[in-house]
Phi, psi and omega in degrees: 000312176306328183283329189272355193280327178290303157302296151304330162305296183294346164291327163330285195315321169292328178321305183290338172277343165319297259232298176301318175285326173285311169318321183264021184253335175274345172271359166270359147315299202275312199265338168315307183309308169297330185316304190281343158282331201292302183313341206259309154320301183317305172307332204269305191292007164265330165252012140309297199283345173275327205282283176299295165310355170267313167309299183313305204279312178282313145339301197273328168324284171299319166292005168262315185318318189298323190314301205289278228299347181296297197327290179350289181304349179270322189271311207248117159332100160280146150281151187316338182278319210277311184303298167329321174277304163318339177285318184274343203272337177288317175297321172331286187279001149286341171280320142334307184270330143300004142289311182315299187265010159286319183266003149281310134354276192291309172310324187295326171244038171311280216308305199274010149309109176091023171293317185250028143289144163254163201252146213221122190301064197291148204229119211305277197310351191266327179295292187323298218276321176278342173280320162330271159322306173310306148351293169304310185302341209260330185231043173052054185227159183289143174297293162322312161290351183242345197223161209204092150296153195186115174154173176281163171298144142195179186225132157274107186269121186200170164314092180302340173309338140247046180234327169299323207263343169269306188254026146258024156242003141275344182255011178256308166278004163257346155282328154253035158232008118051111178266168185230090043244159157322138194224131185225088185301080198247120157238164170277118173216133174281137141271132165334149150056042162081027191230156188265352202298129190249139184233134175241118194241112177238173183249034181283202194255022143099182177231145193293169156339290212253353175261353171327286233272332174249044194255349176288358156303147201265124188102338171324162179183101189340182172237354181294155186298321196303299226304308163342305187297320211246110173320156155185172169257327193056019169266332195302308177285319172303338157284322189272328185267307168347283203286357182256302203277322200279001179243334185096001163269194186205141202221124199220173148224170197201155192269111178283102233288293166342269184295316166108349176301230205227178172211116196249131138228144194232107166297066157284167170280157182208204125185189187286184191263161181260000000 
């Protein structure tokens, strides 16, 4: 009788030591789990808040330059040249800040650009060569003179509405980081298994190394002196990779050893033309 009270006992005790162990292994479960949503928040509402303090600053910036220069003109007699230069540095940032805020627009509707498009078998080069143009047009440069094709027919099914908005804010940034006068290369490359690659090749002075990875950030902005010199937002590469990863590519950049520029490639799915 003692001996089965003794047994039983010791099966209680495992049990339970069972029964104890398992309870505290979900509960250290629960709380990882909360730990790691509280962390994830604690994250999203820090980059909200980097989000917002970046918009306001990049905001204010050109509206505080419009004010002094309003002022300038109000308080002090300029000469006609002198007004003229001022006249042109207001329209500059007024075009800065409306860029600015078409393209927060646009980052505000990344997922739903081109939704109410169906997607269409687009055929790459005749899109590049219009991206191109516009590009040009855009910064008073000959089209001919500046870009250089190079690749096979192929097509991609996709929005075209977004394949204009990544590579025209790439071939738009190889002309104004730019060599002077600017030089632009875009070849075509079939890949295995059905990839795409477009390498946009320019003759600027390139991205450092250690700035690869964050200048696809939103708001980023190099640190070299062209960059400085040179208007920007720093929203164009955060929209091209946001519309690159929404296709299902990948998008790097790399240093061109020959020219000494950049190498923007942009992956996608596709295929050749048949």
């Amino acid at each position: 009788m003692v001996f089965w009270i003794v047994i039983l006992a010791r099966q209680s005790a495992i049990t339970l030591l069972t029964l104890g162990t398992v309870l505290f292994a979900l509960i250290l479960i629960g709380l990882t789990f909360y730990l790691f949503l509280t962390i994830k928040e604690v994250r999203l509402r820090k980059q909200q808040s980097n989000f917002v303090d970046s918009v306001t600053h990049e905001l204010k910036t050109p509206i505080a330059s419009l004010r002094l220069y309003l002022e300038t003109l109000q308080m002090r007699d300029l000469d006609a040249d002198r007004r003229e230069e001022f006249y042109k540095t207001m329209s500059s940032e007024l075009e800065r800040l409306d860029q600015l805020i078409s393209q927060l627009l646009e980052v505000a509707g990344l997922d739903a650009i081109g939704q109410h498009h169906e997607p269409e078998e687009v055929e790459l080069l005749p899109l590049l060569k219009k991206c191109a143009v516009s590009a040009a047009a855009h910064h008073k440069k000959d089209v001919d003179a500046v870009f250089e094709f190079e690749g096979p027919a192929v097509f991609l099914q996709t929005r075209r509405l977004i394949l204009e908005m990544i590579f025209g804010n790439l071939l738009d940034n190889a002309i104004k980081y730019g060599g002077t006068p600017p030089w632009v290369k875009v070849e075509i490359q079939l890949r295995p298994r059905g990839r795409i690659v477009t390498r946009i090749v320019d003759n600027g002075q390139g991205v450092p190394y250690e700035q690869r990875a964050k200048i696809f950030r939103i708001f980023y902005r190099g640190e070299n002196e062209l960059t400085r010199k040179q208007k920007g937002t720093g929203l164009g590469l955060y929209i091209v990779k946001t519309l690159v990863n929404l296709l299902k590519g990948r998008v790097s950049v790399h240093h061109h050893l020959p020219t000494g520029g950049s190498v923007f490639e942009v992956e996608l799915p596709g295929r050749a033309a048949s």
